[in-house]
C-alpha positions in Angstrom: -103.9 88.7 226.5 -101.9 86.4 228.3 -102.4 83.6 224.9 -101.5 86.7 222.5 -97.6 87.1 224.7 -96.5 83.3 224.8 -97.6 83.6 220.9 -95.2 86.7 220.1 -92.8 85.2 222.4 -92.8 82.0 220.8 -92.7 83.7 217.4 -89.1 85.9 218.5 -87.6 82.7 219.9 -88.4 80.3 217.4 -87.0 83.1 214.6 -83.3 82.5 216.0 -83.8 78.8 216.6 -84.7 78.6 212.5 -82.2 81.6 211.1 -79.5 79.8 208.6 -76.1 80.7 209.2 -74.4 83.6 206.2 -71.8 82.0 204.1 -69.1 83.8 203.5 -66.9 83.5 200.3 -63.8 84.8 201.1 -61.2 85.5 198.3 -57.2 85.7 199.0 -56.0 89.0 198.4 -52.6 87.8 198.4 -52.6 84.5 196.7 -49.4 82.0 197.0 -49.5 81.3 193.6 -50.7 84.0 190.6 -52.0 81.6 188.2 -54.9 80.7 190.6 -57.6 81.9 192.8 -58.1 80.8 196.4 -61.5 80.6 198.1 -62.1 80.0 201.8 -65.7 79.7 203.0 -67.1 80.6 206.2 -70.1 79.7 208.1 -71.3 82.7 210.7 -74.1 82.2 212.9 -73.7 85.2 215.5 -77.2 84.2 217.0 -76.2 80.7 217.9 -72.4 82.0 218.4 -71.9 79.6 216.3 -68.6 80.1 213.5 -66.7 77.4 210.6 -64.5 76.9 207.6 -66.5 75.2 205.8 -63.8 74.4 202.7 -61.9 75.7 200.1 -61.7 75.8 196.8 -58.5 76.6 194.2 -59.5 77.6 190.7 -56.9 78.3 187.9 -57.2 81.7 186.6 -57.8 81.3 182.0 -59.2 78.8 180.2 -59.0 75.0 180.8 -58.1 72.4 178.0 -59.4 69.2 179.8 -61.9 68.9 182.7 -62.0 71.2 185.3 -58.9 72.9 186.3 -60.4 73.4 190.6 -59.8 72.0 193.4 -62.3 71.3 196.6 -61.9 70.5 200.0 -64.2 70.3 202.5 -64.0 71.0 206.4 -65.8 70.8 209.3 -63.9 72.6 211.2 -65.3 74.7 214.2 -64.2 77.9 215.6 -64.5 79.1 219.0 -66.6 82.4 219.8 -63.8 85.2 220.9 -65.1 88.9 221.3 -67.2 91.0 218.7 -67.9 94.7 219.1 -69.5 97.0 216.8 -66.9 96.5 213.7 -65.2 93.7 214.0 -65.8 89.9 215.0 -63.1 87.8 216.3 -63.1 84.0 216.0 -60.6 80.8 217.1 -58.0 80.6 219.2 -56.5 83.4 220.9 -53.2 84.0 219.8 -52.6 81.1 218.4 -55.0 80.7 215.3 -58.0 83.2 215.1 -59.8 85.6 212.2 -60.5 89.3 212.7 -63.9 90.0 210.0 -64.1 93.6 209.6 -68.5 93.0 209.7 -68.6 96.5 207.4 -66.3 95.8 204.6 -65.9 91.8 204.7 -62.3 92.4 205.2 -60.7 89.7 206.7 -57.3 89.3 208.7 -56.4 85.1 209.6 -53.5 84.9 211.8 -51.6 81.6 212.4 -48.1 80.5 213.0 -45.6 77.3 212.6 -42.5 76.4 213.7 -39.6 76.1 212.2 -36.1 74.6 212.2 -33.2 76.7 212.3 -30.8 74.8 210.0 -29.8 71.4 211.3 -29.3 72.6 215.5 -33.1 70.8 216.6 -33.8 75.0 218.0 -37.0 76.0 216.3 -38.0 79.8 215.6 -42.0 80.4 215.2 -42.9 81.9 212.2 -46.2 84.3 212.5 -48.4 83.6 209.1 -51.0 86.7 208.3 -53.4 86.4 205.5 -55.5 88.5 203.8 -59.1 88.3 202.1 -61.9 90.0 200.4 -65.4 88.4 201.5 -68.8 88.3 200.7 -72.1 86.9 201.5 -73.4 83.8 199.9 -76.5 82.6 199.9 -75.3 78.9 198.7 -71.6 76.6 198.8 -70.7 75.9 195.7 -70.0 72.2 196.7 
């Protein structure tokens, strides 16, 4: 009996010491520019507490004449654990630099902000940046 326990225990443990993180492709909702499409991909591992963007890539919307019309870059950029209740997870920074995933609908809020100079007087104003996407889940990168 005793053999039969450490074998199901080893068998729960070693199922979160194996899982792969979800990839999430995240899409802005309210791009900069409307003759492209932005993509942001995270990395989530909620066993390991364990969150990324991974990269980006920029794709111009219609058809392209010569090569490819994208653009890829890649992070490795990690982000701190912050709090995560039943419908929402919260990673980065607190108040300075963090992303709220709605884990039902993939929503996704990212808020950051900059400073910036007010005319020529060396005073600077911070500007709060909020940005909104649609994600998914992912089973690959596509880079």
């Amino acid at each position: 009996m005793k053999k039969f326990l450490i074998s199901i225990l080893f068998l729960l443990i070693s199922n979160n010491l194996f899982a792969k993180p979800i990839y999430l492709e995240c899409i802005d909702d309210e791009p900069i520019y409307d003759n492209e499409d932005q993509y942001t991909y995270l990395s989530v591992d909620l066993g390991k507490k364990k969150f990324g963007v991974v990269g980006t890539k920029t794709i111009l919307k219609g058809e392209c004449l010569i090569g490819k019309c994208e653009s890829v870059e890649l992070y490795n950029r990690d982000m701190p654990f912050i709090s995560e209740d039943y419908e929402y997870l919260k990673i980065g920074e607190e108040e300075k630099n963090y992303i709220t995933l709605n884990k039902q609908t993939g929503g996704v809020v990212w808020y950051s902000y900059y400073w910036e100079e007010i005319g020529s007087t060396n005073t600077f104003k911070q500007i709060d940046n909020w940005g909104y996407y649609s994600c998914k889940a992912t089973k690959e990168l596509p880079f």
